[in-house]
C-alpha positions as CSV (number, residue, x, y, z in Angstrom):
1,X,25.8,68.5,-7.3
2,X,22.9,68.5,-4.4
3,X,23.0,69.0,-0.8
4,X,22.7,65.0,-0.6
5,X,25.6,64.5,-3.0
6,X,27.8,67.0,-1.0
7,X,27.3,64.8,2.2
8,X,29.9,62.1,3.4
9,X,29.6,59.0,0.7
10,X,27.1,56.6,1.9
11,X,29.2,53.2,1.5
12,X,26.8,50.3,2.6
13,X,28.1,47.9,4.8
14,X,29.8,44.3,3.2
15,X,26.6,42.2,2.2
16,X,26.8,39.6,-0.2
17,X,26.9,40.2,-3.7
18,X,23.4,39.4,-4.6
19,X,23.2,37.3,-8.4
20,X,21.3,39.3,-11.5
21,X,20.8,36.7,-13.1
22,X,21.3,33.2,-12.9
23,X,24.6,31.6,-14.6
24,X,23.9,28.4,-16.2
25,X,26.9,27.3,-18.5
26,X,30.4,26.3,-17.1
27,X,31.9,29.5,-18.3
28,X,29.5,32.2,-16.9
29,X,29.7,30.7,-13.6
30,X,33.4,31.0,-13.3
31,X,32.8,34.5,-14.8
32,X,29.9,35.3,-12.4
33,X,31.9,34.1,-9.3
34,X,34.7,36.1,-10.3
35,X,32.9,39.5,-10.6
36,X,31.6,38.7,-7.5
37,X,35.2,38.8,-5.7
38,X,36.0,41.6,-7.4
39,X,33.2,43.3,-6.4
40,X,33.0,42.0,-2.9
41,X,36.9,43.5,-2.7
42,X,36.0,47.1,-3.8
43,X,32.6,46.9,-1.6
44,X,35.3,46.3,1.1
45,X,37.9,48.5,0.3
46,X,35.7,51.5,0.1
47,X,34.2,50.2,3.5
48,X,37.3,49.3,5.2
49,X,40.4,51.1,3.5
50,X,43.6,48.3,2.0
51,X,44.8,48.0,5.5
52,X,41.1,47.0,6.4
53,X,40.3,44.5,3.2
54,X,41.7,41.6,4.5
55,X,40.4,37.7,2.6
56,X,38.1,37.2,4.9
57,X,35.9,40.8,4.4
58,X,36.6,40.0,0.3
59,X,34.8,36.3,0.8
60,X,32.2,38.0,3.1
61,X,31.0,40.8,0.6
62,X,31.4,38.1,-2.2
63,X,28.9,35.7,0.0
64,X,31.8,32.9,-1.4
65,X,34.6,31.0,0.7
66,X,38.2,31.7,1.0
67,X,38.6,28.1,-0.7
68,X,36.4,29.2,-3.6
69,X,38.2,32.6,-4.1
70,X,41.9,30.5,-4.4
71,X,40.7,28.7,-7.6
72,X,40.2,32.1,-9.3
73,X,43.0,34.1,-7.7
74,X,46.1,33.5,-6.3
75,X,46.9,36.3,-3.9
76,X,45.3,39.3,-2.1
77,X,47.6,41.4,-4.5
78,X,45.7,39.6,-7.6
79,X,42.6,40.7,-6.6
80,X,43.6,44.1,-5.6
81,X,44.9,44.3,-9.5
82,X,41.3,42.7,-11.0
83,X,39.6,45.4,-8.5
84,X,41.7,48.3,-10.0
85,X,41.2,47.0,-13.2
86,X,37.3,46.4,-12.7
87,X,36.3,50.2,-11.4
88,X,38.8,52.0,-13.9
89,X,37.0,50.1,-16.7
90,X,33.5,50.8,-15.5
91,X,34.3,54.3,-15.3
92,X,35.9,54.3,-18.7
93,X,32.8,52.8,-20.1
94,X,30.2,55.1,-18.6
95,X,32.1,57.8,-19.7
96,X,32.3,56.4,-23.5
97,X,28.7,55.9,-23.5
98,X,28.4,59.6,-22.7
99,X,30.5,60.8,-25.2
100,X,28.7,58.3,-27.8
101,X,25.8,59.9,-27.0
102,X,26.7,63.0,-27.8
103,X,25.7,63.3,-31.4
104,X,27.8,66.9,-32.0
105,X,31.8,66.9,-33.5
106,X,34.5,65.7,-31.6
107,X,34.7,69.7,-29.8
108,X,31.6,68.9,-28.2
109,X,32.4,65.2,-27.1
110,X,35.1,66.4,-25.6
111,X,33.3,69.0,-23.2
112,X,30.3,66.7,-22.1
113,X,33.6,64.6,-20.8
114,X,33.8,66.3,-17.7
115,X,30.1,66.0,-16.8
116,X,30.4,62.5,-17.4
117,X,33.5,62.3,-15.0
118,X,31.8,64.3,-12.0
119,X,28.1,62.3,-12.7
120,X,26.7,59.1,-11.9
121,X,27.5,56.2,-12.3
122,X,31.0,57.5,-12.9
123,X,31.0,59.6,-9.8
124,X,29.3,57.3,-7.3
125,X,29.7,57.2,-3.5
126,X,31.2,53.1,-4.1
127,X,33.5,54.4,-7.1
128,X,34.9,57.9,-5.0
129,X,35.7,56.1,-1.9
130,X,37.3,52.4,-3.1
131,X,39.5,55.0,-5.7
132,X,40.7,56.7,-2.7
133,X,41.6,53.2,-1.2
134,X,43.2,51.8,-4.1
135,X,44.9,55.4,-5.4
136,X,47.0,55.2,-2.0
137,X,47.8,51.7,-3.0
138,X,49.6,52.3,-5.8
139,X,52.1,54.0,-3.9
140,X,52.9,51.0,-1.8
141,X,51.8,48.0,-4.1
142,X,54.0,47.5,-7.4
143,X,51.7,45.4,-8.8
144,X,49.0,47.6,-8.2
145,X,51.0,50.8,-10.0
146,X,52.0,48.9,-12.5
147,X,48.0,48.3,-13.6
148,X,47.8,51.3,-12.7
149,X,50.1,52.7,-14.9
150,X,49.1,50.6,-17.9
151,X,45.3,51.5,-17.3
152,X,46.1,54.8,-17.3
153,X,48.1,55.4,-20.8
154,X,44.9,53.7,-22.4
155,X,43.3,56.5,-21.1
156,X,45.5,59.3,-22.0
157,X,45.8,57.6,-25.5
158,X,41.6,57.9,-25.9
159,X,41.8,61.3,-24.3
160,X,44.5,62.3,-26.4
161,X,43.1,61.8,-30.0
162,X,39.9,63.4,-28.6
163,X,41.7,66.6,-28.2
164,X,43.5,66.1,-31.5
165,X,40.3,65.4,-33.2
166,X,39.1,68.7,-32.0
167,X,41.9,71.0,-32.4
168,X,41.6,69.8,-36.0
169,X,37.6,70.9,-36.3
170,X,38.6,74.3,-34.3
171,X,42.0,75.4,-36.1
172,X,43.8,74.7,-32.5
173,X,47.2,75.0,-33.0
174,X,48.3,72.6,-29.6
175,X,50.2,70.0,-28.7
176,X,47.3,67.2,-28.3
177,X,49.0,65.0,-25.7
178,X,50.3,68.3,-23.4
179,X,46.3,69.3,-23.5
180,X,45.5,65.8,-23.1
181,X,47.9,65.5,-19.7
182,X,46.6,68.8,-18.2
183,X,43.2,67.9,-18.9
184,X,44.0,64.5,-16.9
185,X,45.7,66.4,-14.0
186,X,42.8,69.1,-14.0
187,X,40.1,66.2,-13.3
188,X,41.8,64.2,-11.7
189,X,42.9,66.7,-8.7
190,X,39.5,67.5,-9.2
191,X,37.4,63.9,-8.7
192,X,40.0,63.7,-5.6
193,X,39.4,66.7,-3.9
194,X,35.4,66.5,-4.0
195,X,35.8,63.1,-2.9
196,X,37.8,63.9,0.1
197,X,35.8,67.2,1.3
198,X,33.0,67.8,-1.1
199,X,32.3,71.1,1.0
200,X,34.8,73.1,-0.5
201,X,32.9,73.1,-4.1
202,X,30.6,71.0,-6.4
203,X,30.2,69.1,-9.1
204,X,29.1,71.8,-11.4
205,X,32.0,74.0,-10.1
206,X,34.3,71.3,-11.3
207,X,32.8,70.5,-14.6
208,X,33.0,74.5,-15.5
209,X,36.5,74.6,-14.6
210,X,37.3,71.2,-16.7
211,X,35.5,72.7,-19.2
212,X,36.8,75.8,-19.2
213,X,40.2,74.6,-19.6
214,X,39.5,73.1,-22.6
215,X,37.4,75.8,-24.2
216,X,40.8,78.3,-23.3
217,X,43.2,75.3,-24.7
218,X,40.7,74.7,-28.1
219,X,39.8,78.1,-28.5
220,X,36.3,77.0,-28.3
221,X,33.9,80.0,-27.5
């Protein structure tokens, strides 16, 4: 991580969410407008905190009305759920596409995962701060720890027959999911420490201790 990665994030103040690309048909409008709460609501949580994301700051970064946003979601809580929902998937997705890239065995997938985790887009000012927000949340907001909760045994699942796959190339004799839940635990204290105080160590410091977890767990050399 740089010296300008290791600085406070740099959220940008609630602007309208500014359209890609036009949506012509009935069905990518409602699609586009929808995105655009959801996005307008993690622009404002990572701006203004839950207690701070109110409707109002949700229409504003959305560049939509508070009558508009009621035809797509019912509640505040709704959105909050689409918003969780939303950032764990883009971060899910970036990482996927990391580990697709990687054209080595499953051992090697698994240790370009943590790079991928404490990188961009993953790892972006945006994604660091409305987690923080929405983390808290989910200790206040049954809805929201209940998406929580789902969205997050998907992604022990994935993790966990990633570790399986490569205890199988290395001779590992493990318990996949055990490995799997340390690993999560690991990276996860991890993504929320550097996004707190990002003094205290960097991204590469991070990523080596992910990593060397694993190699220790795998008996990779």
């Amino acid at each position: 991580m740089t010296a300008a990665q290791q600085q406070e994030p740099n959220v940008p103040e609630i602007s309208p969410t500014r359209q890609a690309t036009r949506p012509r048909t009935h069905a990518e409008i409602n699609e586009f407008r929808r995105k655009s709460f959801v996005e307008g609501a993690l622009r404002s949580l990572a701006e203004k905190g839950v207690s701070g994301t109110t409707v109002s700051t949700i229409c504003k970064a959305a560049g939509s009305s508070r009558g508009l946003l009621g035809h797509y979601f019912q509640s505040k809580d709704d959105v909050m759920v689409a918003a969780l929902e939303h950032l764990f998937g883009g971060i899910s997705e970036s990482v996927q596409r990391a580990l697709d890239a990687c054209d080595g065995p499953a051992a090697d997938k698994l240790l370009s995962m943590p790079a991928a985790l404490f990188a961009a887009p993953a790892f972006s000012d945006l994604n660091r701060t409305a987690f923080l927000a929405l983390w808290h949340e989910t200790r206040f907001n049954p809805r929201v720890r209940a998406a929580n909760r789902q969205l997050y045994r998907g992604y022990i699942a994935r993790t966990e027959r990633l570790v399986a796959a490569a205890a199988a190339e290395t001779g590992a004799e493990i318990d996949a999911r055990q490995v799997a839940l340390g690993f999560i635990a690991l990276s996860d204290g991890l993504w929320l420490g550097l996004s707190i105080h990002d003094d205290v160590m960097t991204g590469e410091q991070a990523i080596g201790m992910c990593r060397d977890y694993l190699r220790r767990e795998l008996r990779i050399e």
